[in-house]
C-alpha positions as CSV (number, residue, x, y, z in Angstrom):
1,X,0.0,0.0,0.0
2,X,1.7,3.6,-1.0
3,X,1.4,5.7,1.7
4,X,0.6,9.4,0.6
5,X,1.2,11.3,3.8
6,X,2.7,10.3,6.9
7,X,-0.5,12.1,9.1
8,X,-3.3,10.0,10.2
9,X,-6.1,10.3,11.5
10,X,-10.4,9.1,11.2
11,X,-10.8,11.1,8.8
12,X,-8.3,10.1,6.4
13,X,-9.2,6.4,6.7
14,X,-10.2,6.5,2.7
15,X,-6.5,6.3,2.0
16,X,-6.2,2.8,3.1
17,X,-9.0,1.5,0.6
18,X,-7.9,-0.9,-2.4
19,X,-10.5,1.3,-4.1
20,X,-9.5,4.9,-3.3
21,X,-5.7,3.6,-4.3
22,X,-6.7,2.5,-7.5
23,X,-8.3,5.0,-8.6
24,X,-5.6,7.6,-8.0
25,X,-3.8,5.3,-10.0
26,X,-6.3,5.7,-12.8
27,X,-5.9,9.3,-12.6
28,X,-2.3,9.1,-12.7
29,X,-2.7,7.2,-16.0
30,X,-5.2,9.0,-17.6
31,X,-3.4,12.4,-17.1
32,X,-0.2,10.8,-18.1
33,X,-1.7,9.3,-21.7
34,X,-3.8,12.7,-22.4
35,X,-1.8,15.7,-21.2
36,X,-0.1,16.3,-24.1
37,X,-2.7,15.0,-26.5
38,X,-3.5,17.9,-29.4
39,X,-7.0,18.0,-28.5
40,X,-9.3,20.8,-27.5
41,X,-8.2,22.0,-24.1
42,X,-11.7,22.1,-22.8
43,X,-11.7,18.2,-23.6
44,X,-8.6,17.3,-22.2
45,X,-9.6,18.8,-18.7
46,X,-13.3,17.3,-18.8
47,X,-11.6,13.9,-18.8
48,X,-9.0,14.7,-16.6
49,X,-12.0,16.2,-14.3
50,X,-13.4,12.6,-15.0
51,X,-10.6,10.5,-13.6
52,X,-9.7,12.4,-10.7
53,X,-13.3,13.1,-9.5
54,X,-13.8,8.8,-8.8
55,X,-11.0,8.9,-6.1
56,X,-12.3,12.4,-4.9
57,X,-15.6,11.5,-4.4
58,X,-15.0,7.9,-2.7
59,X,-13.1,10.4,-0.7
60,X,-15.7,13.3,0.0
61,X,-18.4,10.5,0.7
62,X,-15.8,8.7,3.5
63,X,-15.1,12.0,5.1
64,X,-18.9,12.7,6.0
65,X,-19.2,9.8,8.2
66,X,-22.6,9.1,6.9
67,X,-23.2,5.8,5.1
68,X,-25.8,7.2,3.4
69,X,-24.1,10.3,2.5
70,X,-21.0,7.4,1.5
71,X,-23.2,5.5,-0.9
72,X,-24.2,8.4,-2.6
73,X,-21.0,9.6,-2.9
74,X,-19.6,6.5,-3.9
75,X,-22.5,6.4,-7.0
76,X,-21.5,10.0,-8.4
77,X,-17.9,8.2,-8.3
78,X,-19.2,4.8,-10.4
79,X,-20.9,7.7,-12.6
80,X,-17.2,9.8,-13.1
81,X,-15.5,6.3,-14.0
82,X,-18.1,5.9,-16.9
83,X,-17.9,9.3,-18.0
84,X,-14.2,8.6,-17.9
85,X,-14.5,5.5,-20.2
86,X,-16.8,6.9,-22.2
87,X,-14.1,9.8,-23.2
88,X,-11.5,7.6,-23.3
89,X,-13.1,5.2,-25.9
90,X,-13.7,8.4,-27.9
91,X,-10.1,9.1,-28.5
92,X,-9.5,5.7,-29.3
93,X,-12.3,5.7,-31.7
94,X,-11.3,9.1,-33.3
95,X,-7.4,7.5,-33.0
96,X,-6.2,10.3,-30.9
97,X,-5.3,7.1,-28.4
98,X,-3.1,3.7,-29.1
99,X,-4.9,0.5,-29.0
100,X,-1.9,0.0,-26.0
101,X,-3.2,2.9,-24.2
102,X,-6.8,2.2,-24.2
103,X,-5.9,-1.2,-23.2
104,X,-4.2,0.3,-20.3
105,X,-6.3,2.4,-19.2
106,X,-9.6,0.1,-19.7
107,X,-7.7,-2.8,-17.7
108,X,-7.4,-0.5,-14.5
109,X,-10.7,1.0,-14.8
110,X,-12.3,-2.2,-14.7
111,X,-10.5,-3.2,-11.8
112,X,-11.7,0.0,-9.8
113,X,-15.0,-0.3,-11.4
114,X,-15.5,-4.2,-9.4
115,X,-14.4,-2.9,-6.8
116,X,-16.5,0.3,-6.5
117,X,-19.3,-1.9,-7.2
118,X,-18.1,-4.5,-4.3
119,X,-18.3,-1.9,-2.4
120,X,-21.9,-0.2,-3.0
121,X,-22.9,-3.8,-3.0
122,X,-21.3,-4.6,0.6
123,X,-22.7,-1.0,2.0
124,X,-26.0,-1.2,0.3
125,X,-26.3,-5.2,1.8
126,X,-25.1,-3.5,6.0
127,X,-28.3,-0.9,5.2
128,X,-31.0,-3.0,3.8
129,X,-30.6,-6.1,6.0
130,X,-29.8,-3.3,9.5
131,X,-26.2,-4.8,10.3
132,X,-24.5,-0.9,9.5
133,X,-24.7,1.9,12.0
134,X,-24.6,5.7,10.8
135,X,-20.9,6.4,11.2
136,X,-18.1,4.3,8.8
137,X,-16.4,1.8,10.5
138,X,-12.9,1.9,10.8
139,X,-12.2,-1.7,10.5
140,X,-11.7,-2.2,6.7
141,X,-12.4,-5.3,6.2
142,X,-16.3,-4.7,6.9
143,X,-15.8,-3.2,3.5
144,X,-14.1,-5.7,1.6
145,X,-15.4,-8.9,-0.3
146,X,-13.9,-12.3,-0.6
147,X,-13.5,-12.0,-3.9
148,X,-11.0,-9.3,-3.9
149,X,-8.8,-9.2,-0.9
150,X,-6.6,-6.3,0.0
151,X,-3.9,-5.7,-3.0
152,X,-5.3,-8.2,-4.9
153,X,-4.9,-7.7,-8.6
154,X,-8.2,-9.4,-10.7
């Protein structure tokens, strides 16, 4: 796990998520692949908005302690990562992206996209059958599936 600051503390508990982690990856690889594209400006930054707005929302809706507020959150973040494909296969399809780039990028974004989804799902199931509480737990694991364990790559 890369640790991005040395400073700790409840609130910054997102930073430990597979899902959070991967999808500052994603960023990093979108932005990397499209910053010096010769493309509209105005385009370039929508997708760039795109990727970094998944691991800023997962973030926003962990830092109001609210599973319902988390959910929601974590929904407008499933919502960035298909706007984010979405452009991204438009570049490819107008050949302003590599086959190997899109590849690259779809391959990760898939990976946070299970993941997000494992997530909603494991939230949604602590709501609907009244095994959460209204605050986010700080043992992880509550939040993880067997299917994809900590680091895992699927």
């Amino acid at each position: 796990m890369k640790e991005y600051t040395v400073r700790k503390n409840i609130n910054r508990g997102y930073m430990k998520l597979d899902v959070w982690q991967l999808a500052m990856q994603l960023y990093k690889l979108v932005w990397q692949i499209v910053k010096d594209l010769k493309i509209d400006f105005k385009l370039r930054a929508q997708i760039i908005d795109a990727a970094q707005s998944v691991s800023s929302n997962i973030a926003e809706g962990y830092s109001r302690r609210s599973i319902n507020e988390y959910i929601q959150h974590l929904y407008i973040a499933l919502g960035s990562l298909s706007e984010t494909l979405t452009r991204i296969i438009g570049l490819k399809e107008t050949n302003q992206i590599t086959d190997e780039q899109f590849e690259r990028i779809d391959i990760l974004h898939y990976e946070v996209e299970n993941k997000l989804i494992r997530l909603i799902e494991s939230l949604e199931k602590k709501k609907n059958d009244g095994t959460w509480i209204n605050r986010i737990s700080e043992e992880f694991t509550e939040y993880t599936s067997n299917e994809f364990s900590a680091g895992e790559k699927k």
